[in-house]
Structure formats: C-alpha cells, structure tokens
N, C-alpha and C positions, 0 to 999 in steps of 0.2 A: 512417444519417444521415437526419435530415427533411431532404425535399426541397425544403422553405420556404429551409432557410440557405441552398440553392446560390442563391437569387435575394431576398438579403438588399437593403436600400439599400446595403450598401457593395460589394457584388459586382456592382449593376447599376451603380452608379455606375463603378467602374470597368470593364465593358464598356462603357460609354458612353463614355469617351475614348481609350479603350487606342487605336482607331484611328489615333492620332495618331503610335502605333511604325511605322507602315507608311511613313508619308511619306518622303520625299529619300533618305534613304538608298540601178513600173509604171507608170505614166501613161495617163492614160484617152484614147480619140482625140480627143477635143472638149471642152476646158475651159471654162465656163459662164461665158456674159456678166453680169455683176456691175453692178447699176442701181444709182443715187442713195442708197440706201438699203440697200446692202450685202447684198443680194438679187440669187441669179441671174433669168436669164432665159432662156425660149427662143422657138422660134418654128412656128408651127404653118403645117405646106405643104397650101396647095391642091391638091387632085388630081382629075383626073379618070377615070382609069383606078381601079377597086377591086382592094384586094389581096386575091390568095388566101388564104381564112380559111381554112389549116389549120397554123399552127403554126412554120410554114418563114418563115423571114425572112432567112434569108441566103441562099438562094433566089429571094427572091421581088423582081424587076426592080423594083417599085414602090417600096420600102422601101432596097433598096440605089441610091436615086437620090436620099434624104435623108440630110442629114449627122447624124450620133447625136449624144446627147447624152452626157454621160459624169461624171465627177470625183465621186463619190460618197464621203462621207467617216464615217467612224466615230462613232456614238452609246456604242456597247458593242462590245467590251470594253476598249478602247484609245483613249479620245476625241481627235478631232480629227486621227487617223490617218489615210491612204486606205485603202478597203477593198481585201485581201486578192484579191479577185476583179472583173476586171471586169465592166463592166456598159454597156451599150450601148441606148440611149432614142430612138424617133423619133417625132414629130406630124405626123399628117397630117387633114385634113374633106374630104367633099361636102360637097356643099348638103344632104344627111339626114342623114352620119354621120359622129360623132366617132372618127377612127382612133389607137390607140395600138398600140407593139409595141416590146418588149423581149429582146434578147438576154444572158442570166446565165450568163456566162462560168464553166466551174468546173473543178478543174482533177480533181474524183473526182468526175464525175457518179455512179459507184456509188455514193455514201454520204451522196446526196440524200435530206432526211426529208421524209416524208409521212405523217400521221398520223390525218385525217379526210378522205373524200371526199364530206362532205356538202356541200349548197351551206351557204354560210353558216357552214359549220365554222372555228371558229378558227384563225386563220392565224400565231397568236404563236410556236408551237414548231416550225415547221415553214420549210421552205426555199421560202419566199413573195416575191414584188411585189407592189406594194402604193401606189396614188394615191392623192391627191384633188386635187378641181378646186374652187376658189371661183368660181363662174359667176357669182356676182352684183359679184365683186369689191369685196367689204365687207368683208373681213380676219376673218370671224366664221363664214358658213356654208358647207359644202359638201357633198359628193359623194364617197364613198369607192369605190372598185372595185379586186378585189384576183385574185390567184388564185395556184396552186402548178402544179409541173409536172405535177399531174393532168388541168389545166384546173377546177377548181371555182371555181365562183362565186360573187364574194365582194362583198357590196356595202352600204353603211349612210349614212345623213344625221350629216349634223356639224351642228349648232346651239350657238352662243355659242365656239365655239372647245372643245366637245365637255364644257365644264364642267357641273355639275349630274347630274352618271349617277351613279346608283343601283345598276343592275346590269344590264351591257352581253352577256352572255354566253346568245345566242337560244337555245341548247342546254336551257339550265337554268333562262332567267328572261325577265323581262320589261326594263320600261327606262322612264326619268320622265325625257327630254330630254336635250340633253347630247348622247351618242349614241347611233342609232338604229339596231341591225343589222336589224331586223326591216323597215325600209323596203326595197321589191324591185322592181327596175328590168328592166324589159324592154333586153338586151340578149346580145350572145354572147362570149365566149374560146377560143381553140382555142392548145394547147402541143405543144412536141415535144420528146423527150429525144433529145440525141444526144453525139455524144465530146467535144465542145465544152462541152457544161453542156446550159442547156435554153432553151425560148425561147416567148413569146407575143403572139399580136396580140388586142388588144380594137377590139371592134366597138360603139360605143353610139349608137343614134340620137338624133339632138337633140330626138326628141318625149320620148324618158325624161329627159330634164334642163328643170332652171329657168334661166333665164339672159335676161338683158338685151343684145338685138343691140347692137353697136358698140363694146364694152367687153371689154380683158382680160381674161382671166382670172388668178385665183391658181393654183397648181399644186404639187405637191412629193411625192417620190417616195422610196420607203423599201422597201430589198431586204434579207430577213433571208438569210444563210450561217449555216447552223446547224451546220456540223461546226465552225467553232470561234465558235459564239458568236454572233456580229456582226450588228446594227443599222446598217444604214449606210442615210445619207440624201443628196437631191441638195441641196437647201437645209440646212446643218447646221441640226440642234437643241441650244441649249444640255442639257446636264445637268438633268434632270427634264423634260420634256417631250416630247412628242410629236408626230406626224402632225397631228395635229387643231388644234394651233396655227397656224392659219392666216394671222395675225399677221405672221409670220415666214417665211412660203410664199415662193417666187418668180413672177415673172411668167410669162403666156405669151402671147405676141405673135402678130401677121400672123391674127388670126380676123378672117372678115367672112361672117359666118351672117345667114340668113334666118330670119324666125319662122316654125317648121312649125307645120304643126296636127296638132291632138292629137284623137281621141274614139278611146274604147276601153269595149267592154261588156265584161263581167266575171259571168254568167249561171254558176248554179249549181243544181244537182238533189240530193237527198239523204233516201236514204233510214234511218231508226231502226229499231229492235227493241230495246224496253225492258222492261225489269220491277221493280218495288219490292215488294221482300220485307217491308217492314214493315206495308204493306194488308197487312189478313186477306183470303186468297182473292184476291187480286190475278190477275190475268192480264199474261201478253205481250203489250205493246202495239205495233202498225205503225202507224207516220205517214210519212208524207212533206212536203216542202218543195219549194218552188221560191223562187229571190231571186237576187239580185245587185245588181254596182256598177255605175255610169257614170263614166268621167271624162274630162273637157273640159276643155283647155286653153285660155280663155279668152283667155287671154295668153301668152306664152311663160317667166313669172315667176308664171303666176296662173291656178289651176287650182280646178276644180267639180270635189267628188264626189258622186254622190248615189248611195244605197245603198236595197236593198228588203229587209225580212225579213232584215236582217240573222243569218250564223249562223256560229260559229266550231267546228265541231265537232273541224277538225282540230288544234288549237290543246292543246299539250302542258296536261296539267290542273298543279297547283299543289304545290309542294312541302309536304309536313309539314312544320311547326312544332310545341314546345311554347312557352306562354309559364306563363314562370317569375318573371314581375315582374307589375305592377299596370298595364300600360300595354296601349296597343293594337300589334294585331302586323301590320307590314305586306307584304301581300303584292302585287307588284309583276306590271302590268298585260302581260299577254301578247295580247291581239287585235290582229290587222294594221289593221285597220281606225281603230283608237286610235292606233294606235302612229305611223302617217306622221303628220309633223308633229307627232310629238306633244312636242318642244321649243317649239315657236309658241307651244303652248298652256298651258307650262309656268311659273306662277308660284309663289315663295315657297321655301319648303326643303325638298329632296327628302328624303321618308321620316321629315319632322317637321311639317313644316308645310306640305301640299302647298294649295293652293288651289283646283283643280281636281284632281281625281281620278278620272278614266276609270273605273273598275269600278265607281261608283256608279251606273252606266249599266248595267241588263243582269242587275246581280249583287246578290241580297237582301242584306242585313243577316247571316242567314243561310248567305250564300255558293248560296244556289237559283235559280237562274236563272229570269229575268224578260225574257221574247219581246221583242225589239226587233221593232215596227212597222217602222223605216226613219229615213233624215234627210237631209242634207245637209250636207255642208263646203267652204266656199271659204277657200283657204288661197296664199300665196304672198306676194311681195313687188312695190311700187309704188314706182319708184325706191327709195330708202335706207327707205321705210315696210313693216315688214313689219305683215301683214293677215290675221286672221283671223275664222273665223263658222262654229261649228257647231251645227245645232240636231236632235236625237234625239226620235223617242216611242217611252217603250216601253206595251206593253201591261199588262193590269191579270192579277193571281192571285191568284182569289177564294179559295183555300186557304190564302195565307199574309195576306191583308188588304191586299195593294197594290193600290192605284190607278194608273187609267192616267195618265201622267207626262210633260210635256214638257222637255228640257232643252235649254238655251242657253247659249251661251258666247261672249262677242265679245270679240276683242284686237286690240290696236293698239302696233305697238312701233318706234319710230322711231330708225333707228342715225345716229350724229353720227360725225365720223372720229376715231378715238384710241380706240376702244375702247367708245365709249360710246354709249349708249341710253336712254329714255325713252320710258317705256310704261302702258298702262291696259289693265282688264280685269274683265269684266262678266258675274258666273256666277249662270244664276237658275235652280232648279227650280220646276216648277209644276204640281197637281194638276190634272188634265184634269174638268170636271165637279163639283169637290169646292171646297166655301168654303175662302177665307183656308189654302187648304195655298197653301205657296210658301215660298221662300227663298233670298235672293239675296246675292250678295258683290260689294263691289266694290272693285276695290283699283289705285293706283299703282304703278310701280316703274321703276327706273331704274340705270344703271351708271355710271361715271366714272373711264376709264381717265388712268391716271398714266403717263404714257409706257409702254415696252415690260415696265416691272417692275411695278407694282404699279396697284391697281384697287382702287376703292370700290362696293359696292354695297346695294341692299335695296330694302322694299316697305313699305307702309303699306295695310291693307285693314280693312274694316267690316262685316258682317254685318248682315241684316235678315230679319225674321220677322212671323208673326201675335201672336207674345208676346213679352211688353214683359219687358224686362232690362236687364242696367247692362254699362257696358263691354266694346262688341260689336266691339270694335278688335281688330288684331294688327300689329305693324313686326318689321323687322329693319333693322338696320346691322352691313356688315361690308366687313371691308377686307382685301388679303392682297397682299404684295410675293413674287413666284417670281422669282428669277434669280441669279447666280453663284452655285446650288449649293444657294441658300438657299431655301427655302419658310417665310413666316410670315405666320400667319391671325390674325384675331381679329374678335369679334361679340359683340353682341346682341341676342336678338330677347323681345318679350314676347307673352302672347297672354293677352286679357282676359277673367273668368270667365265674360262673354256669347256670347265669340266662338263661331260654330256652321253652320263653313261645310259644309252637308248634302252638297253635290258635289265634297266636298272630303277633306280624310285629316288628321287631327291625331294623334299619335303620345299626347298628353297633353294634357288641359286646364287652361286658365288655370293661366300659367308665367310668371317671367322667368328668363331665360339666359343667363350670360356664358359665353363662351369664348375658347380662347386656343389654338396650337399653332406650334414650331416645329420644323423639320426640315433639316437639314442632307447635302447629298448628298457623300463624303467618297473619291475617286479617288486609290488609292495611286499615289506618282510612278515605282515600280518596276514597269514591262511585265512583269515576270517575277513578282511578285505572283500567289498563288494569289485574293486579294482580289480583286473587280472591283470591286464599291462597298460602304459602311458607310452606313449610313442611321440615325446617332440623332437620338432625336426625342421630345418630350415635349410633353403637349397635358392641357388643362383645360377641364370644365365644370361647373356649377354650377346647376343649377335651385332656383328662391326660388318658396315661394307668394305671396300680394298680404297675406298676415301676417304678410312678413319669416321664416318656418320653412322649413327649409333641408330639400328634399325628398330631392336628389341632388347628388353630387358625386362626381369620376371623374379623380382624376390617374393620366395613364400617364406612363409614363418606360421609353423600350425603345431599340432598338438593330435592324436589321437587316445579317446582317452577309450582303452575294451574292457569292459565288464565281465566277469565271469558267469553271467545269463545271458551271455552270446548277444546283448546289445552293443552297439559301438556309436562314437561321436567323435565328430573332427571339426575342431573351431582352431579356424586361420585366418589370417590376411593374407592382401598380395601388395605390390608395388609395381606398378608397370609402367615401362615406356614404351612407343611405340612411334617409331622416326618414321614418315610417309614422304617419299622423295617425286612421286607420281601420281595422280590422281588415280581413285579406284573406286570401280563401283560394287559398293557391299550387299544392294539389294538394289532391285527394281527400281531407279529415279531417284534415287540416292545413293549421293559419290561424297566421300571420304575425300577433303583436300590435302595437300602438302602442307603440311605441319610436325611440330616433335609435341607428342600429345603420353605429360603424365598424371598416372591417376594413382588413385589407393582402392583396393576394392574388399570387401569381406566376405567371408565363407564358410558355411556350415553346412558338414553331412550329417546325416542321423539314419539308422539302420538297424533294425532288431534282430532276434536270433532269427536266423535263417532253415534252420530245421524245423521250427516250428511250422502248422500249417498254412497258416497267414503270417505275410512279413512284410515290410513296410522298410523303401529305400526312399530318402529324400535328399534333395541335397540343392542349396540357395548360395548362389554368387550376385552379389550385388554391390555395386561401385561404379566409375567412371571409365569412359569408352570415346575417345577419336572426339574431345572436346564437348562430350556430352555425359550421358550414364547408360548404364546396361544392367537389366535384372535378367540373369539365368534362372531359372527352376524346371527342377526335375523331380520326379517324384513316380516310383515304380509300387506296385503292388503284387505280391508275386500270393497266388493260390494254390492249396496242394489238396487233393482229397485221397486219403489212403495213396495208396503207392501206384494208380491207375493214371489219374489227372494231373498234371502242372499245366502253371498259367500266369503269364506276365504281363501284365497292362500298366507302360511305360507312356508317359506326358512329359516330353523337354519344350518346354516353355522360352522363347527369348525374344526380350521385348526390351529394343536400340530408341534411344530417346536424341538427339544428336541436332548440333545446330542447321547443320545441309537438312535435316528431316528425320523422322520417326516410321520406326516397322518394326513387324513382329515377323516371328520366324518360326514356326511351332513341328513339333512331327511326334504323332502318336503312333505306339509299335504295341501290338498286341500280339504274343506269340501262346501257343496250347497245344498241349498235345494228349494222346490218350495213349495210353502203352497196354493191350489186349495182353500182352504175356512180354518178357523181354526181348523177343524177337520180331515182334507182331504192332506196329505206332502208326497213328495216324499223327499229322499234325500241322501247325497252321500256321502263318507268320503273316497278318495284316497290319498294315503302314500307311500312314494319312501324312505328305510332307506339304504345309501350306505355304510354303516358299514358291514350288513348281506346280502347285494347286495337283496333286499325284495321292492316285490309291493305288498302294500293289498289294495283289493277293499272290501268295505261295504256299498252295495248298500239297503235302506229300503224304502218300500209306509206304508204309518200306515195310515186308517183311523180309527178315532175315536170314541166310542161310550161312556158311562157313565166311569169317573175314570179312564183316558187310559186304558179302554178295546176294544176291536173293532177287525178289520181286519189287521194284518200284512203280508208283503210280503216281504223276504228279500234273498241276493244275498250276498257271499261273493267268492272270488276270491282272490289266490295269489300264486306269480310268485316271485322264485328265483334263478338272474344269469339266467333270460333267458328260465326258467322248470317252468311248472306250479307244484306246490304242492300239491295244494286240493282247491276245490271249492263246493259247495254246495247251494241247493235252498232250502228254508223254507215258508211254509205258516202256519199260525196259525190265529185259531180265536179265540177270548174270549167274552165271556159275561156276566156281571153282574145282577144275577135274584137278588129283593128285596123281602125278603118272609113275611116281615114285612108291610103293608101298616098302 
C-alpha cells in the first residue's frame, strides 16, 4: 500500500472528528481561601526560629506549628478531579529568607520516578514540586523553583506569562524569552524519602529575588504523580495552560520583607590548550584568562551587572543543523550571561523576526568567536515600569576583518492591569574607530489584554544605516483568544525590502505574512477512557513578496491523539507551496529551479511515556518537494538507568528525490550524561552531520558550586572527511563570593 493513502484528506479529516465517539457515552487538611476574583489564597508566617534544612518536616517543631495548605486539584488525567495523593504546603520568611516546605503524601513511595539528577534537569516526567512566585505582583513575571525527591535544583524566570519561548529545554538549547531555565539563583532544597511518600524544605534568600516591599505576592503550586499520570495544581488551571500563567495564580498574604542588599562577585580563572589543524605547521597553543561578573542590587526590583572579559567556555556548543530551504537557520542563544532577562530584552517574533539577537554579540557571521571585552546590564522593574540598558564591546579579529564593536540596547516596557503593556526599544551597533559603520533599530510595541481569554498584540520597528534604502520598516499584528479548550491565533506581520536589523535575527527578508491557527483541546467524559486529551488543530501561513508572488504557504491539518499511559500520536497532513523566484543550491550539485512547486505531504509522530526508562520518539514526513518528493525520518531513543544515566540517540534521516537530482542529508546526535550526585555530571554530546561530512565531539564534567558556578572541564573535538580540524581543552573555575551577609 502507498503510505501517502493512509493520510489521505479524507482519512485525516476523519481523525480529526472521530474524537467526538469518545464523549458522554479524601480531603486535603486545609482548603484554600478563595478571593474576589476566584483565586485562592495563603498566608505567609513570620518566624524566627530557622528550620532544620534537612528534608524532615514532620519532624521539624517549626513547620508543624504552621497550618498547610492543601486541596490540589487535577490538570491531567482527569480534570477538575482532587488529586489522588495528598499534598501538604507551608509559608514561612525571616528577614533574609523565603521558607517553603512540602509534604507529597504517596501511598508506593517505591514507584517514585526519577529520571535526571542534573540541576536544572527536566522535571516534566518525573515525580516533582514545583512554584512560582509573582514578586512583583503584576499577573505577568515570576520566579520558578522546583525539585524531586532527589533534591535537585530546579529554577527559571517567567516573563509575559512564559509566552514567546522558542526552546525552553537547558539540556539541549537555548531560549528567546518567554521562559528562562538558564536563569540561576543562589539558593538551597534538601528532601527525604520515607513510608509516607517524600518531602521538602526550600530555602531562598530575598537577595536572589526581585520584588517590591509591601506588596503581595502571586503564587501557585503544581505537583506532578507520575505512576498514574497526574498534574495537579493548587490554583486550578483551565485546560491548555500552565504554571506560568500567572494571570490566574493565587495570592500570598501576611509578607512584610525588608529590602536586602545584594553585591556578589562572580571571578573566574581559565585555562585552554588549543590546536587548528588547518594552519600548516600549526602548534598547541596555552592561553589563559581571567574575568568575571559583579552584581548589585541597586534596588530590591533593580539590579547592576557588570561583567569583564566575558567567557562561556562551559556553555554546551550547538546542535547540527542542515538547511534544506533558502532561508536562514536559527540557532538559539545558549550563554548565561544573555540569557538572565533575556525576556526584557525580548522584542518581535521569536525565531522570525527577532529584533535583538544576543549571538550577534561574541559570535562571527561565521559562527568564530569574537573576545568580548566586557559591559554592563541594568535590568529590573520601577513600580509597573519594567527597565532595561545593556551595553557590550567586543574586541576586533584581524583574521576574519572585524572591528572592534560597541553594542547598546535600551528598553522600556510599562505594564497597565489586564494584561497589557506598552513599550519601546532602542538597538544600535557601532564600529569602534571606523567611519559611518553603525546601525540602529528602533521600534514600539505593546499588548492589549481582553479580559482573561483573549489579547492583542505587536510591534512596529525602523532600521537605520550609513546606506540609503526604501522601506526600512517591519509590524506585526496579532491577536489570540485561549480558553474553554479553545486556542485561536491569527496575525500579520510584514517586514520591508530595507529592513536590516544587524543585532537582530530575520529568519527571511522582505515578507508579508498572514496567518491563522485553531486548536481545540478535546477531554473524553468517560474516566475510564484510554484517551486523555485529542488535540485537533489546523493552522495557516502564507508569505507574499512586495510583487504580490506567493513565496510560501503551509496548511497543516493534524490531530494529537494523548493517551493517559503517557503515549502520544499526531497524524496530519500538510499542503505546501513554495514560489522559487532564483535558483538555489539546496545541496552539493543540486540546484532547485524557478518554479511555483505544490505538493501534499503526510505526517506522523509517535512517542511513548517518557518517564518511563526506555522511550521511543519517532516521527515520518513524507510527500512532495521542489517538483520532486521528500521523506524525513526521525527517530530518537532516549535511555535512563536509575537516576545516574540519561541518554539520547537521535537519526534525522532526509532523503530529496528531485528532478535537477537526488541527496540525502542525515545527522546523528548522541547526547549522555552521568550525574555522580546533583552537583557532580559528566556528559557528552556526539554529532555526525553527512551533509558537511563533520564529527563534533563536546565532551564537559561540571561540578557545581553556588548558581552554576564551580569547576568545569571541557573537551571538544572535530573531524572533517576523515581530518581532524581543531580540538581544544578547557578548564575553568568560578566562584561566587557574597559580600553582603
């Protein structure tokens, strides 16, 4: 049988409604005070006595002399249900420290998962707690902190209510606002397993938080049971959403903090051993470094960094890409340094139209690294004004013709209640020394929340230069209503033949774009349902030149159908066009003609539960391509042994059949790692891309000390066609002094 017919239009169309055969056919100690606005509440105790940080809270005299919180109710699998297991919540401050501690009542602590003990390891498949705090009490940013009965530490920044993420997952990637795991707070957790289930106290100082004295906080709390499934949260979340909706948080009452002060050095030492095999006669080179950060807490909302000799050695290198289209390919910003706040700094569309873009900072054209000199960032919030200012220089490399570079970036974003904001922002690079180099952006933008469902948003920015051009604009308008179930978007943005924002990321030049997506989140009424949710959903876009020629266009029409044994399956089609106005070459000796080339193509993922030890991602695009056909395949296997080992052995497969000619395009990723204790990992990231005939190895041991700082050791290596290119060893240590007690 062609495997096209099993995902015909009339097969998908019908997996897209079939859904609709599913339908009709304990008490916690302390049930949560319910405000104005249909929002619990709690209350945070004064103490002066500190509790014993080690994990025991039914034990510990402090903590059983606060009443818990409790009534936690179902996300998944069974909405709106209480969850299965209790759950037990207390608040408590000093005058330096925010107390939290949780008891996760189970009734087979044996059959507890745990599946990474890295800090910062994913806590979705695993048997986790899980906050955030809105310290500013603006319904929009906050504070994540999370852990498992390992105690591992788990912690990221919320900005806009976590919308705008690119790609959240520290392990693998980077992240363009939204949220931010790579943000790392100085603070402690300590757990303990026992007959009971398990249990933890967080320990976080008020110098690692933002917040405005005399003011609430937001809050809301989210404990995953993984032997059967379960999301449960203390503020419910509608259906589609999550933690980071802030919106929707509850209050927390009785805080009455003082503003600490904050200075913290951050000094680092590092030594290299490099060599580049492509000099003739090259030698082993030793350098060494020294540099580091400062940062002062200006305010208790408003914080100075200032950085020296900036250097990221430890900093996972980049995933292989091919690109197989005519566009730019984006790879997503991994340095700590960028990354805090790096939603403030965040305008336009993530991964299309970014407007600022951190790796233009540091990192050639090329992808060759370019010495940061140093800079400074004040970043934080002024009452409801959030505020930002960073300005960078890097040094000059006379081997690749860059000059030394100043860059600036100033934003001002002011939040109004309901959702909404209005903001400006002001990006200029500028050649140190060198005439007329420079080039700046400057752009508006703003929000307009619609009550709790739906929101307006976009931008309007301008580019400037030493050469003259026409139409150096770019907007967007877009609007999307989430709630009962439903999710539905739509937009347009254009961006003008001139537009040329140098510190910035454009995916494609001079464009207009419509789009459109709806999705439907679809809960069978039968508990006993092997179904947990159906997700169909069908989405459009369309990119136009400024000559009316229809470049691209992309209807999906698919269906996810999730199981409540954490399997999942997505069968879709697509329809694409794709208008070629120039010839391009997509691989090696084969070039792509001018033509408008439409196809149909079909697609199926497949994915088991992922907590379990072994898991298996798949996922088959197969259809027509540039007057030919295209089969993608992907297929991951992900390994866990106990809570020591992970391990990911990843094959994308792509193989262009085309009348100009036939190529394959393949790149295997093997990534492992060992975690000695949560602070103590070795780990490995090997990459074969047979497009560029390239092996890279990025081998790193990180052990940890306060705020990912500590000991790193790292190794990289890589081999093309057989030659080695360049390898190089790194050691660095960092350490974070507190000058502040």
């Amino acid at each position: 049988m062609n495997p096209l017919n099993l995902f015909s239009p009339r097969c998908v169309l019908v997996t897209l409604f079939i859904f609709f055969l599913f339908g009709n056919g304990y008490s916690q100690i302390t049930e949560p005070t319910i405000n104005t606005d249909g929002r619990p509440t709690a209350t945070a105790i004064p103490i002066v006595s500190h509790p014993t940080m080690d994990g025991d809270v039914l034990n510990d005299e402090v903590w059983q002399k606060i009443a818990p919180l409790g009534g936690l109710v179902q996300s998944q699998p069974n909405f709106g249900q209480p969850a299965s297991e209790r759950t037990e919540i207390r608040i408590a401050y000093t005058e330096h420290i925010f107390y939290l501690s949780v008891i996760c009542y189970d009734s087979e602590p044996d059959k507890l998962v745990v599946s990474d003990a890295r800090r910062d390891a994913s806590l979705d498949n695993t048997d986790a707690f899980i906050f955030i705090v809105d310290t500013y009490k603006d319904n929009q940013n906050g504070f994540i902190f999370g852990t498992n009965s390992l105690g591992v530490e788990y912690d990221a920044q919320v900005d806009n209510e976590g919308q705008g993420n690119f790609n959240a997952n520290r392990q693998q990637g980077g992240t363009i606002g939204g949220f931010n795991l790579n943000w790392d707070g100085s603070w402690k957790v300590k757990t303990t397993v026992s007959a009971i289930g398990w249990s933890a106290e967080f320990a976080i100082p008020l110098r690692t938080l933002r917040f405005q004295p005399g003011k609430d906080w937001g809050i809301n709390f989210r404990r995953n049971i993984r032997k059967s499934n379960e999301i449960v949260y203390w503020s419910p979340m509608p259906i589609g959403f999550n933690l980071n909706r802030l919106s929707l948080a509850g209050s927390l009452m009785g805080l009455d903090l003082k503003s600490p002060n904050n200075l913290k050095v951050i000094p680092y030492v590092l030594g290299k051993m490099a060599k580049d095999f492509e000099i003739i006669d090259s030698k082993t080179k030793f350098t060494g470094e020294i540099g580091g950060d400062i940062k002062f807490s200006i305010t208790p909302s408003l914080t100075l960094d200032l950085t020296y000799n900036t250097d990221f050695a430890q900093v996972e290198v980049d995933e292989q890409q091919v690109n197989l289209d005519r566009f730019n390919l984006f790879f997503p910003e991994k340095r700590p340094f960028f990354l805090e706040n790096a939603g403030l700094f965040s305008v336009g569309s993530p991964g299309e139209v970014d407007l600022f873009f951190s790796r233009r900072i540091g990192i050639g054209d090329d992808g060759n690294i370019v010495p940061i000199i140093g800079g400074a960032r004040l970043s934080g919030k002024i009452r409801r004004t959030n505020v930002g200012l960073l300005t960078m220089f890097t040094d000059e490399v006379e081997t690749a013709g860059i000059h030394k570079n100043n860059y600036t970036v100033a934003r001002v974003n002011h939040e109004f209640k309901g959702r909404s904001a209005l903001g400006a922002t002001f990006i200029n690079r500028a050649g140190i020394g060198v005439d007329d180099d420079f080039n700046s952006t400057l752009a508006v933008d703003g929000k307009l929340g619609l009550g709790r469902k739906a929101r307006m948003s976009g931008f309007y920015a301008r580019t400037n230069g030493p050469n003259d051009t026409i139409n150096e604009h770019s907007f967007q308008l877009k609007t999307d209503y989430v709630w009962n179930s439903w999710e539905v978007s739509g937009g347009y943005t254009e961006v003008g033949e001139g537009f040329n924002p140098e510190v910035g990321f454009l995916q494609r030049a001079a464009f207009r774009k419509s789009e459109a997506r709806v999705l439907y989140h679809y809960r069978p009424k039968n508990e006993n349902s092997i179904i947990m949710e159906l997700r169909p959903h069908i989405s459009y876009n369309s990119f136009w030149n400024f000559d009316g020629f229809q470049e691209t266009s992309y209807l999906h029409i698919d269906n996810h159908w999730e199981f409540k044994s954490g399997m999942e399956v997505h069968t879709g089609m697509n329809l694409t066009t794709e208008g070629v106005l120039e010839p391009f070459e997509i691989s090696d000796g084969v070039t792509v003609l001018p033509d408008t080339y439409k196809h149909v193509e079909s697609q199926l993922v497949f994915f088991t539960n992922k907590s379990k030890p072994v898991s298996v991602n798949l996922r088959s695009v197969m259809g027509g391509s540039f007057g030919g056909s295209r089969y993608q395949q992907s297929a991951t296997l992900s390994v866990r042994l106990g809570d020591k080992f992970n391990s990911d052995f990843a094959y994308l497969y792509n193989n262009y059949q085309l009348p100009v000619g036939d190529f394959t395009a393949n790149i295997f990723r093997s990534q492992m790692s060992y975690s000695f204790k949560p602070n103590l990992y070795v780990q490995s990231l090997v990459q074969h891309n047979s497009a560029r005939e390239l092996w890279a190895i990025n081998l790193r041991l990180g052990w940890l000390q306060r705020a990912n700082t500590g000991l790193f050791v790292v190794y990289n290596y890589n081999v093309r066609e057989g030659d080695p290119l360049n390898n190089s060893f790194i050691l660095k240590y960092s350490r974070m002094f507190d000058l502040v007690k």
